[in-house]
C-alpha positions as CSV (number, residue, x, y, z in Angstrom):
1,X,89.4,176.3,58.5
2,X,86.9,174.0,57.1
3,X,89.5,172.4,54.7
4,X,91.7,171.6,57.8
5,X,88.8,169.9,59.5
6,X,87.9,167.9,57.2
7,X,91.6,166.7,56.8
8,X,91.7,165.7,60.0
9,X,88.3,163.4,59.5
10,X,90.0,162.1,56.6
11,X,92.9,160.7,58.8
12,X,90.8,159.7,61.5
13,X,88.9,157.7,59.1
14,X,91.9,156.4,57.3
15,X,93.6,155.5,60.8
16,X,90.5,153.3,61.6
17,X,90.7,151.4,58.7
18,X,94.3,150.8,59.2
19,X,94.0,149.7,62.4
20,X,91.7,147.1,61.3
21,X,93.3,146.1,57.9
22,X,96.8,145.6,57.8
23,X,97.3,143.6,61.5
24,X,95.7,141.0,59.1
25,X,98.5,141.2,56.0
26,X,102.1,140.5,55.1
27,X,104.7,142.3,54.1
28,X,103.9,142.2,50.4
29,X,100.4,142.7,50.7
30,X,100.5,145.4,53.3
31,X,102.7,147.1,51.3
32,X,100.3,146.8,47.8
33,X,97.3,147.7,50.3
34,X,99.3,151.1,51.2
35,X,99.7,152.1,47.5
36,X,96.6,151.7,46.4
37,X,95.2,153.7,48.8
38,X,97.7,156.5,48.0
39,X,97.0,156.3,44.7
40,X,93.8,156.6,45.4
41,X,94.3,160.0,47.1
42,X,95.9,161.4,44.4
43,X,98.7,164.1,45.1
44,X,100.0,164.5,48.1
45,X,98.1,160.6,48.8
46,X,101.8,158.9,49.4
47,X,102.8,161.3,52.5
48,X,98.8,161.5,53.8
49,X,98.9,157.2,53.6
50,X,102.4,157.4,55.2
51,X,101.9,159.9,58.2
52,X,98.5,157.9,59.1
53,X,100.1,154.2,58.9
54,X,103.6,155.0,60.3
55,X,104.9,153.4,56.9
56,X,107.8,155.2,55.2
57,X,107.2,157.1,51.5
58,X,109.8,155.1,49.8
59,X,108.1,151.3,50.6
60,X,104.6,153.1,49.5
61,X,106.5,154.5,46.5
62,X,107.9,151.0,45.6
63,X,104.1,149.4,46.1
64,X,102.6,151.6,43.3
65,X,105.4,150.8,41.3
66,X,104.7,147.3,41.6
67,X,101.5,148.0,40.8
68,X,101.7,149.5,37.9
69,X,103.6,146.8,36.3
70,X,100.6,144.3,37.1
71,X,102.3,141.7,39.2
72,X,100.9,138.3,39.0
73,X,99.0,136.9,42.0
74,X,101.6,135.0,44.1
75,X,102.3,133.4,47.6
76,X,106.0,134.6,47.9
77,X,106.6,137.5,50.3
78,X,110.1,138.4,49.1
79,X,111.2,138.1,45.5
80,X,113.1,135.1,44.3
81,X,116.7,134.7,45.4
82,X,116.5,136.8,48.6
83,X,117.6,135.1,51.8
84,X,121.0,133.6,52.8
85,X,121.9,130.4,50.5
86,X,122.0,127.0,50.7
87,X,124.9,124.5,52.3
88,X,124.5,122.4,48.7
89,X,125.4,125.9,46.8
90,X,128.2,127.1,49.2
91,X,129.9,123.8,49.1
92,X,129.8,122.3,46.6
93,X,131.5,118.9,47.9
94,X,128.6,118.3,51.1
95,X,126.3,116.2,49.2
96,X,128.8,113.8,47.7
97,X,130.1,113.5,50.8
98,X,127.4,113.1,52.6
99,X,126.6,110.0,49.9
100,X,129.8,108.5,50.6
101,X,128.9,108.2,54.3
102,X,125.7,106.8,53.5
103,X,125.6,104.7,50.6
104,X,128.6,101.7,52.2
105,X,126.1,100.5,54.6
106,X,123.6,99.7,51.7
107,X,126.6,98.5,49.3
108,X,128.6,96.7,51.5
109,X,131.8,98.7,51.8
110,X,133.9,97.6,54.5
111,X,136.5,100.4,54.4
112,X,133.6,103.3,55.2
113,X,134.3,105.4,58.4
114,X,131.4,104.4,59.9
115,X,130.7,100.7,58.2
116,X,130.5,99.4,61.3
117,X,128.7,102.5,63.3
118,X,124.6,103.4,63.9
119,X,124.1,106.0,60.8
120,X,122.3,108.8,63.5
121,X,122.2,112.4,62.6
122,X,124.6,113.4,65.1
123,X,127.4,111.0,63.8
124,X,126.8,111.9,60.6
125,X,127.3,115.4,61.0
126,X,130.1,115.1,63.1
127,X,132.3,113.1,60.9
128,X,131.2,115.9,58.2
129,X,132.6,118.5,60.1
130,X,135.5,116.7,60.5
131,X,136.0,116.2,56.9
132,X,135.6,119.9,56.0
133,X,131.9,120.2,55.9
134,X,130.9,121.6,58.9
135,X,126.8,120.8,59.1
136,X,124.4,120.3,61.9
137,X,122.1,117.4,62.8
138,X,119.3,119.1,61.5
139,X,120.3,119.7,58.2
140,X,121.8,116.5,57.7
141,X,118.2,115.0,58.2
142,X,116.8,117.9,55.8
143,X,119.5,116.7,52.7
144,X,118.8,112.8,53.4
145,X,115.1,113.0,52.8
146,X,116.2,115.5,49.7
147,X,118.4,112.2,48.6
148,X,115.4,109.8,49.3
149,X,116.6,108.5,52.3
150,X,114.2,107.4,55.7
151,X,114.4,105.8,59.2
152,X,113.4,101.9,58.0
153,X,113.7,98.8,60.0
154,X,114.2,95.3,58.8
155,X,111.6,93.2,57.3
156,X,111.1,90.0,57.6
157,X,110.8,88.4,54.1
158,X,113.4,86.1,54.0
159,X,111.9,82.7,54.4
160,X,114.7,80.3,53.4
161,X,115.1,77.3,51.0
162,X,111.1,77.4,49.9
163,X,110.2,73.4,49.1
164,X,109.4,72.6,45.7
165,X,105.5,71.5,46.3
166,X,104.7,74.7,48.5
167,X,102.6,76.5,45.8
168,X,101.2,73.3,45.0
169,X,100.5,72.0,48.8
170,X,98.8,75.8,49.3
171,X,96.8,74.5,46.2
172,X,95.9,71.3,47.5
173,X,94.9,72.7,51.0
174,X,92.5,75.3,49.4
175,X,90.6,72.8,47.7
176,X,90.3,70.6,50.3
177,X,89.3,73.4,53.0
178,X,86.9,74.7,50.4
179,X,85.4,71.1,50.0
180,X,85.0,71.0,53.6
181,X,82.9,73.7,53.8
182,X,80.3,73.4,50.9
183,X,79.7,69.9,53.0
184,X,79.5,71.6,55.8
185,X,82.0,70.0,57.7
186,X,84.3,71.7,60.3
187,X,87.6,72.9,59.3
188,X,89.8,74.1,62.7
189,X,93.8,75.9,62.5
190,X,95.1,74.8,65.2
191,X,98.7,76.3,66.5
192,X,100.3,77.1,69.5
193,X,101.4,80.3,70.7
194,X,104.1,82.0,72.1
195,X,104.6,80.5,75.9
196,X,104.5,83.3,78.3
197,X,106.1,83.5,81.4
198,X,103.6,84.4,84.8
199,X,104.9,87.5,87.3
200,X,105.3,90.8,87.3
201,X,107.4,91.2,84.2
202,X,107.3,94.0,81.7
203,X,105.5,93.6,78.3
204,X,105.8,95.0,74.9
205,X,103.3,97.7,73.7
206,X,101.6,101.0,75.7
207,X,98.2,101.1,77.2
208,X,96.0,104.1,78.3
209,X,97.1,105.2,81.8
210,X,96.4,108.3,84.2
211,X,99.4,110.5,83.7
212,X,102.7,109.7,85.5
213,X,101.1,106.5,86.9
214,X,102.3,103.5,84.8
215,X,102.2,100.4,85.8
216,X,105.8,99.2,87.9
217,X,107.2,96.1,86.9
218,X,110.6,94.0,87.9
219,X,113.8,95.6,86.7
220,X,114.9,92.3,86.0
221,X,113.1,89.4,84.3
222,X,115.1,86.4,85.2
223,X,113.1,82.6,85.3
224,X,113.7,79.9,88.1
225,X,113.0,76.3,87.9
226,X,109.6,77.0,89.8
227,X,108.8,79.8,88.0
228,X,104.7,79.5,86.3
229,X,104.7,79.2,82.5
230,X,101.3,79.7,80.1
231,X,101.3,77.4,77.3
232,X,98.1,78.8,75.2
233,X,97.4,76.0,72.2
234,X,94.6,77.6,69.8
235,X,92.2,76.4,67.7
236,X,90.2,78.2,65.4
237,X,86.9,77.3,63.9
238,X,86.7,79.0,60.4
239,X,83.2,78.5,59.3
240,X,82.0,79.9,62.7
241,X,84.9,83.0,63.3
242,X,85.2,81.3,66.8
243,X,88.0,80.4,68.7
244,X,89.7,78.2,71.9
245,X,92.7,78.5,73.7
246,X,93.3,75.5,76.2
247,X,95.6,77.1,78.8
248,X,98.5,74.2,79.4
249,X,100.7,74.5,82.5
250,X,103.7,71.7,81.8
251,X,104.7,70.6,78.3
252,X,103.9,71.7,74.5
253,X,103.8,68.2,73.7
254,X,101.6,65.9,71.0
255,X,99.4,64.7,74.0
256,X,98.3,68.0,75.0
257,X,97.5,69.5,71.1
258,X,95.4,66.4,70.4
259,X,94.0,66.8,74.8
260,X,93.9,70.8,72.9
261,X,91.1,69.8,70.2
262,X,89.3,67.0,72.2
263,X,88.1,69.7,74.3
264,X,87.6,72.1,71.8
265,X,85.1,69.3,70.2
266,X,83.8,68.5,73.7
267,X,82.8,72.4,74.8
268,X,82.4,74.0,71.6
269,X,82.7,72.0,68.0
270,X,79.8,69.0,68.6
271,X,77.1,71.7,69.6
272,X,78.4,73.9,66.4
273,X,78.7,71.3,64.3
274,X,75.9,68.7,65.2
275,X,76.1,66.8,62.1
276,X,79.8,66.6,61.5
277,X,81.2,63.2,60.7
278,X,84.0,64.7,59.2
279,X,87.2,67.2,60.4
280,X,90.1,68.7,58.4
281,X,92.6,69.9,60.8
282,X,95.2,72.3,59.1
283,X,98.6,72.8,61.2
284,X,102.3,73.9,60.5
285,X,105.0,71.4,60.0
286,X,106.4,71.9,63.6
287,X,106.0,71.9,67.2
288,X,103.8,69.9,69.1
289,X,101.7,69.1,65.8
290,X,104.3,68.0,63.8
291,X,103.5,65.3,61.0
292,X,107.0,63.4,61.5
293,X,106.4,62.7,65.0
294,X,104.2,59.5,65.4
295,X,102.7,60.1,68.7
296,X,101.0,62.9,67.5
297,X,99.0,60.5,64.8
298,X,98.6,57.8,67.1
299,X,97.1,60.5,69.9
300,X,94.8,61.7,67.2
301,X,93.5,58.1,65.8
302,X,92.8,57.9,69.7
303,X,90.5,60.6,69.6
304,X,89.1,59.8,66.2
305,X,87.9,56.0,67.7
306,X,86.5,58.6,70.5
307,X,84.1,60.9,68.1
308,X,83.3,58.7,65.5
309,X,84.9,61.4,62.9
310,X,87.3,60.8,59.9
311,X,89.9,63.1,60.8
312,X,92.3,64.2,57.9
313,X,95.2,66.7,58.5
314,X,97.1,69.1,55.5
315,X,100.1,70.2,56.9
316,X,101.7,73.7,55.9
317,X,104.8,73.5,53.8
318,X,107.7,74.1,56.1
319,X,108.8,77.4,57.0
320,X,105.2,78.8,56.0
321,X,104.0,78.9,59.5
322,X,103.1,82.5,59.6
323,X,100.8,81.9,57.0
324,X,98.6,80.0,59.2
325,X,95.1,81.9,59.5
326,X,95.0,81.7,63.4
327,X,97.8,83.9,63.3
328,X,96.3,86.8,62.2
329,X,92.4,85.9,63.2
330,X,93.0,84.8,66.7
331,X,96.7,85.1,67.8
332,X,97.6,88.6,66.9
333,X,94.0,90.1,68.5
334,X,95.1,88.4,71.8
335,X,98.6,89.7,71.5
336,X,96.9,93.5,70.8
337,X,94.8,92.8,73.6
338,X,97.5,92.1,76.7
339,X,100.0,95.0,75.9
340,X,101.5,96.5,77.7
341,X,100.4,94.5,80.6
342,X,102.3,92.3,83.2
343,X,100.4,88.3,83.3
344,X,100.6,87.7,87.2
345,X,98.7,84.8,87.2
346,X,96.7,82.2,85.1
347,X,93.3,84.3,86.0
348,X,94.9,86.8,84.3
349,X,95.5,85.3,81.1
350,X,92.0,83.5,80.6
351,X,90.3,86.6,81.5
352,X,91.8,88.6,78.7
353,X,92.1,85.9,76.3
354,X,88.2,86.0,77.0
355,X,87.6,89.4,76.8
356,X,89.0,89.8,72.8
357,X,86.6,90.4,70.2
358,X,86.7,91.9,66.9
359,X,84.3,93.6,65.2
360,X,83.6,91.3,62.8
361,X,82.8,89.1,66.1
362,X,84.9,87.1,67.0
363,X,84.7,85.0,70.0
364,X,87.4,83.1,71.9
365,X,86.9,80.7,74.6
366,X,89.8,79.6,77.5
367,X,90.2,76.9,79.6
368,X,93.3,76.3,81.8
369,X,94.7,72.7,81.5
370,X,96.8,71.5,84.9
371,X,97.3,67.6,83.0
372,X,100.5,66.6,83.1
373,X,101.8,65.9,79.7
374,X,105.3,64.0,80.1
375,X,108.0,64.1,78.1
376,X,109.9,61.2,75.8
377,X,107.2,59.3,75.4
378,X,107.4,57.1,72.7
379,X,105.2,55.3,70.1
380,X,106.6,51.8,68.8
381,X,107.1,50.7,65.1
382,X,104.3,48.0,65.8
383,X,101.4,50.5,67.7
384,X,102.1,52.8,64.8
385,X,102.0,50.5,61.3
386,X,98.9,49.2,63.2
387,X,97.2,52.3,63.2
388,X,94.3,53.1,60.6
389,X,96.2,55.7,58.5
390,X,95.2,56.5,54.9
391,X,97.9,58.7,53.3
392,X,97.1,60.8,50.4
393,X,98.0,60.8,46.9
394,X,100.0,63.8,46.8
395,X,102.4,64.1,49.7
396,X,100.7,61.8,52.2
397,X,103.7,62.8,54.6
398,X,101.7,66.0,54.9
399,X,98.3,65.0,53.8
400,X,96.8,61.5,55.7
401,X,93.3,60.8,57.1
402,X,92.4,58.8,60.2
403,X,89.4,56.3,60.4
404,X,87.8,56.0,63.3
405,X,88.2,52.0,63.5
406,X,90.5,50.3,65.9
407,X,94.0,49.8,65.3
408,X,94.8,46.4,63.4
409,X,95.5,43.2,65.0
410,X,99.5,42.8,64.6
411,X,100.4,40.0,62.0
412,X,101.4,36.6,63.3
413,X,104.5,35.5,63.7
414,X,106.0,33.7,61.4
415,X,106.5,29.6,62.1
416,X,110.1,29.0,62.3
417,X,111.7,25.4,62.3
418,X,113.5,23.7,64.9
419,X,117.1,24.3,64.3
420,X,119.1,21.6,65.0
421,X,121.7,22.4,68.0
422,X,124.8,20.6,67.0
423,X,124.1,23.4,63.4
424,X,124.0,25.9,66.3
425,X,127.3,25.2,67.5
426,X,128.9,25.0,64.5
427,X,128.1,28.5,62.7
428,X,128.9,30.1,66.3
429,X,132.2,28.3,66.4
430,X,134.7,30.8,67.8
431,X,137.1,29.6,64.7
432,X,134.4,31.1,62.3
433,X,133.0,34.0,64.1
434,X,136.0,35.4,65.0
435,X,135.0,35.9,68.8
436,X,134.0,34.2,72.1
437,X,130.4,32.6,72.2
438,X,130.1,34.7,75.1
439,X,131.0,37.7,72.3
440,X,128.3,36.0,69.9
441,X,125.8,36.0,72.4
442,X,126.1,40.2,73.5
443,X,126.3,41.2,69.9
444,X,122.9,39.1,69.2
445,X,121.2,40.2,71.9
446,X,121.9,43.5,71.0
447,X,121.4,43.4,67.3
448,X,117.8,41.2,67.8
449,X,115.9,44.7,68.8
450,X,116.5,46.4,65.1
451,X,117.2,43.6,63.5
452,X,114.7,40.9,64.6
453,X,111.4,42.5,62.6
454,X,113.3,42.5,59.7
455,X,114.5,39.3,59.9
456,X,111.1,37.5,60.8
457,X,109.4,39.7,57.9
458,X,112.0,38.4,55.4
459,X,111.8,34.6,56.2
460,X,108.9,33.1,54.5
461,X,106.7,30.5,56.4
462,X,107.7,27.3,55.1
463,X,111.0,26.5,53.4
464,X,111.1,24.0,50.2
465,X,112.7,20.8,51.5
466,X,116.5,20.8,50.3
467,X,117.7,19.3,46.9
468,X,119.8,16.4,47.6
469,X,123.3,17.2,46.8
470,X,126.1,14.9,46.1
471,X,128.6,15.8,48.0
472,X,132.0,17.0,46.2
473,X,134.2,14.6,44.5
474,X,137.1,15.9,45.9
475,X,135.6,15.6,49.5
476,X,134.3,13.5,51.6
477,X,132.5,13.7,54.6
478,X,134.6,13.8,57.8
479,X,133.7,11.6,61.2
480,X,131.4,12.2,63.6
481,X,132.1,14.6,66.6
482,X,134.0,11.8,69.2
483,X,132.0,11.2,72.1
484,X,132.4,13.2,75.4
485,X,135.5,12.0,76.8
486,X,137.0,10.1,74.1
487,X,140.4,10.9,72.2
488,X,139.2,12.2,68.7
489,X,141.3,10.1,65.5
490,X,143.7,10.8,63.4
491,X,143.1,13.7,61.1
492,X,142.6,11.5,57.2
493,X,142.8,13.7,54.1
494,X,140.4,15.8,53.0
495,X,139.5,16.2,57.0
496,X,140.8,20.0,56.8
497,X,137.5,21.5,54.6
498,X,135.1,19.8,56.9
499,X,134.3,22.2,60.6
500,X,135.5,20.6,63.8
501,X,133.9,19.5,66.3
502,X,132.7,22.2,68.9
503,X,134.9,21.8,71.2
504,X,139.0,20.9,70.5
505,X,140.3,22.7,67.3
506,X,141.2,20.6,64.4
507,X,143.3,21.3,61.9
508,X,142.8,24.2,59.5
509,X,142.5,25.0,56.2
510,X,146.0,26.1,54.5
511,X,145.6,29.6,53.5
512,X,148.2,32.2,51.9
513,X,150.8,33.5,54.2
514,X,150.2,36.8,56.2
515,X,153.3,38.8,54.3
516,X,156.3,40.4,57.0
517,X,155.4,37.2,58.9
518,X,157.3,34.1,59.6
519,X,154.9,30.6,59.5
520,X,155.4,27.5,61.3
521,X,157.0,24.4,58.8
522,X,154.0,22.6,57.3
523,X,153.0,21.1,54.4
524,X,153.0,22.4,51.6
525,X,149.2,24.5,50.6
526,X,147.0,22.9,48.5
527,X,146.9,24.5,45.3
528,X,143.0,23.2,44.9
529,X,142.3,25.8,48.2
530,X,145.4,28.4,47.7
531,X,142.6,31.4,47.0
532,X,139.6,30.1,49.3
533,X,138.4,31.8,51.7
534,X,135.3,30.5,52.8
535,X,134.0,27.5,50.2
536,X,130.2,27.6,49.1
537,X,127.7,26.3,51.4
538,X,126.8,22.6,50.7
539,X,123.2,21.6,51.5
540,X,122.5,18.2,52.8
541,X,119.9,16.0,54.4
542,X,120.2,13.9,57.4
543,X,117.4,11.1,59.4
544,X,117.4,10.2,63.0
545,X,118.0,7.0,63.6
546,X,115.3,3.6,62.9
547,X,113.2,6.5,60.6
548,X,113.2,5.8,57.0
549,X,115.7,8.0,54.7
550,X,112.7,9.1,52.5
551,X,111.4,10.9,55.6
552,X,114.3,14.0,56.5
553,X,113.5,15.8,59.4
554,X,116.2,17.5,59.9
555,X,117.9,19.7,57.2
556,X,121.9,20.5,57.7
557,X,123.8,23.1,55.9
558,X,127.1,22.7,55.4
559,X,129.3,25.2,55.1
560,X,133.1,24.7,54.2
561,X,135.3,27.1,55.6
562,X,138.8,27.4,57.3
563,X,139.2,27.0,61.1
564,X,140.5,29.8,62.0
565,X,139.5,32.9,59.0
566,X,142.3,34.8,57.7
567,X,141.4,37.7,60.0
568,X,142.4,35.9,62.7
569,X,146.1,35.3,61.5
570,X,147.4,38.4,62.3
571,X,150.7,39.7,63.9
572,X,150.9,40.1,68.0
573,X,150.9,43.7,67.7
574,X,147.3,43.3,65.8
575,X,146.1,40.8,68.2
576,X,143.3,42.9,69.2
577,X,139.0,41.9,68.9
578,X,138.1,42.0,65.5
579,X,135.2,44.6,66.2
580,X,136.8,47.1,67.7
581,X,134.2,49.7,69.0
582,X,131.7,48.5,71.8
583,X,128.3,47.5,70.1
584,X,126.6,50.3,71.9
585,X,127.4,53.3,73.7
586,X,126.4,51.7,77.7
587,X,127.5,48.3,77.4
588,X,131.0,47.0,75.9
589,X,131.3,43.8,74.0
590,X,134.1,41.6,76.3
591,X,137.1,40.9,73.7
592,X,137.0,37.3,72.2
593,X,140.2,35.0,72.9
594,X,142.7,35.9,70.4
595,X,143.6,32.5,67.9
596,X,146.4,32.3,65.8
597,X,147.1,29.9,63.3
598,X,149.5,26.7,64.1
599,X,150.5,25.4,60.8
């Protein structure tokens, strides 16, 4: 009785620990636990250990068997190779499949299934299944990432054509930035930023909300012609970690970047920099600061004559533009600051522009501009070779300074001498031209615009006074022009080299015929003139009258040429003006009076 009893403590006891052991184990351990405390028993342990943990003889059995072979510690509950097996090791012919889908839209294969189809887990698998290989979403995504594979989006790295001199411009704007600073001058990035559009329109990005309370914006984000636009153009002080954004309202145009950094210097940069007399601006190649557009120099020499400073620019190489430091010191904190919330109104913007900091301490300042910055205007050849530009040695398209001097005085004109009328008349002669003087007159009044600074830089002051010339020994000179009213004579010989008089037409110069074309009987061409087309000019002297002929005042160049050019003998069905398209694009040159030749 005594033995039974204390059986039964045994059990209780062993039931108790139990209960508080093996809630706590796996299946491996549970069952090691089990046989170690039947062997511990000793006979009869394995049926005592089963009864008291409802575990059968045979798994407590197989856990002292385990244990007497001295298993190594492990983490594996089962033994190796126990579970169902793999898709790769049932079929055989899912992975390379599964690489053929895949791999096309990396190589370029244009005969893939899905070439031109979004790679997603569910098309995949289903145009597996269809091949044979039935698969489900899930393990689709389990044997890419085996293969290497994951979700990616593009990346822009791609800049282009990169110019030749961009490592060295980089070069050349470091050192200048850097000698700048040790002077303790100012050095500013200027750029302008995205333009936003005002209303209640959604915006990229997620901000902190109450739950199921965000913010409601238009379905629909259409603009109208009256619809409020931000134009945010910042500049960023580098020695100082400080920043301005002058809010504009109309136009991103030169005007309002240089209007842009006079305030900048006006609110912020003289009481930072009191004893500045110099500033290196640093800007992209583009925009509203770009260096080929010479209203935005002549708007900044304005405002270097304004505050006394030596203002020199080093543009960015093009297509570098997101290298600019404002972009990710000023711009992208501003951008991180306004997701993910709609700008209503121009408050709205300055208030959070204002409210971004960094913790390296940043500051940024706003100011909303309401000027009116128009559109197409212009700077002129003159108001900008007048300016007070210094280019620089290396690339001074991208690297110039600006003195703060006024601009230069234009050059004089230069003296021109009285040109005789009757000379007039004769080189616009309709015989030589080829057109009306009315003709003459158009395509010189349209012409004098690009053509008259060239011309007036390329004739010198004074002229030489003209050799004297003998005149040719085969000709002589003709007769005067016959007064107003009178008959003129007789052509003499030689007469047909010499230009008619301006009005009448004289006789011309015999010239080769035009071939397919019959010519009027004449006599017979001169073989002296058969190739001449227009003879040298022949410069000559002549006096007024009662002044002495050691005195020439008046200098006459002759030019020997036909009376009517060869141009101008042409078929009826050519008879046409000789220049054919209108001298510009708003006005149309009137077609001369067709001549032919009357041999």
């Amino acid at each position: 009785m005594t033995s039974c009893l204390s059986g039964r403590v045994a059990a209780r006891a062993l039931r108790a620990k139990f209960d508080q052991i093996l809630p706590h184990l796996d299946e491996r351990r549970r069952r090691l636990y089990l046989a170690s405390e039947a062997t511990v028993l000793g006979r009869g342990g394995i049926v005592r250990v089963a009864a008291v943990s409802g575990t059968s003889t045979a798994t407590i059995a197989r856990g002292m068997a385990e244990l007497a072979s001295c298993p190594p510690p492990t983490l594996r509950v089962r033994a190796p190779g126990a579970g169902r097996k793999r898709l790769t090791d049932t079929d055989p012919g899912l992975l390379p499949a599964l690489e053929s889908l895949i791999e096309p839209h990396t190589r370029g294969d244009p005969v893939s299934p899905l070439r031109w189809t979004t790679l997603s887990l569910r098309a995949l698998a289903s145009t597996l299944t269809t091949q044979g290989h039935p698969v489900s979403a899930s393990t689709v995504g389990h044997l890419l990432h085996t293969l290497g594979y994951s979700l990616q989006g593009s990346a822009k790295t791609t800049e282009g054509i990169s110019h030749p001199d961009r490592d060295a411009q980089f070069t050349h704007l470091n050192a200048t930035a850097a000698a700048f600073l040790n002077d303790a001058q100012p050095v500013i990035r200027v750029d302008t930023k995205a333009k936003e559009w005002l209303g209640n329109r959604d915006r990229p990005g997620r901000t902190w909300r109450p739950g199921k309370s965000a913010i409601k914006v238009d379905c629909h984000t259409f603009t109208t012609n009256d619809q409020p636009m931000a134009i945010p153009y910042g500049i960023y002080d580098i020695a100082n970690n400080s920043g301005r954004v002058n809010l504009g309202t109309d136009h991103d145009t030169a005007q309002f970047a240089v209007e842009s950094i006079r305030r900048w210097w006006q609110h912020r940069g003289r009481a930072d920099h009191p004893n500045a007399t110099r500033l290196l601006i640093t800007a992209d190649s583009g925009g509203s600061n770009d260096p080929r557009r010479w209203t935005w120099k002549s708007n900044l020499a304005t405002f270097a004559r304004e505050s006394g400073l030596e203002i020199t620019v080093c543009h960015l190489p093009p297509g570098t533009s997101k290298w600019n430091k404002i972009e990710h010191r000023m711009f992208c904190h501003i951008t991180a600051n306004w997701r993910g919330r709609p700008l209503t109104s121009y408050q709205v913007v300055l208030e959070t522009i204002a409210a971004t900091t960094t913790r390296t301490g940043l500051t940024i300042g706003a100011e909303l501009d309401t000027g009116s910055y128009d559109l197409g205007i212009s700077v002129t050849p003159a108001e900008f070779h007048a300016l007070a530009i210094t280019p620089n040695t290396f690339h001074g398209d991208w690297n110039y300074t600006l003195s703060p001097v006024p601009p230069r005085a234009p050059d004089a004109p230069a003296t021109t001498h009285r040109t005789d009328p009757a000379l007039t008349a004769m080189l616009t002669d309709p015989a030589l031209t080829g057109m009306s003087r009315t003709a003459f007159e158009h395509l010189v009044a349209v012409s004098e615009p690009f053509l008259g600074g060239l011309g007036r830089s390329s004739i010198p002051a004074t002229l030489p006074p003209p050799a004297q010339l003998p005149p040719p020994t085969d000709q002589q000179r003709g007769p005067h022009p016959p007064a107003p009213g009178s008959h003129p004579p007789p052509p003499q010989s030689g007469d047909h080299d010499v230009p008619g008089p301006t009005t009448g037409r004289q006789p011309h110069q015999p010239v080769h015929p035009v071939p397919g074309r019959k010519t009027a009987p004449g006599p017979a061409p001169d073989p002296h003139h058969a190739d001449t087309r227009i003879a040298s000019p022949h410069i000559g002297t002549a006096t007024r009258p009662n002044t002495p002929r050691g005195n020439p005042s008046l200098t006459v160049i002759e030019i020997r040429a036909p009376a009517v050019p060869v141009y101008c003998l042409c078929t009826p069905a050519e008879d046409r003006p000789f220049f054919r398209k209108p001298v510009s694009s708003t006005t149309r040159t009137p077609p001369p009076v067709p001549r032919r030749s009357a041999a």
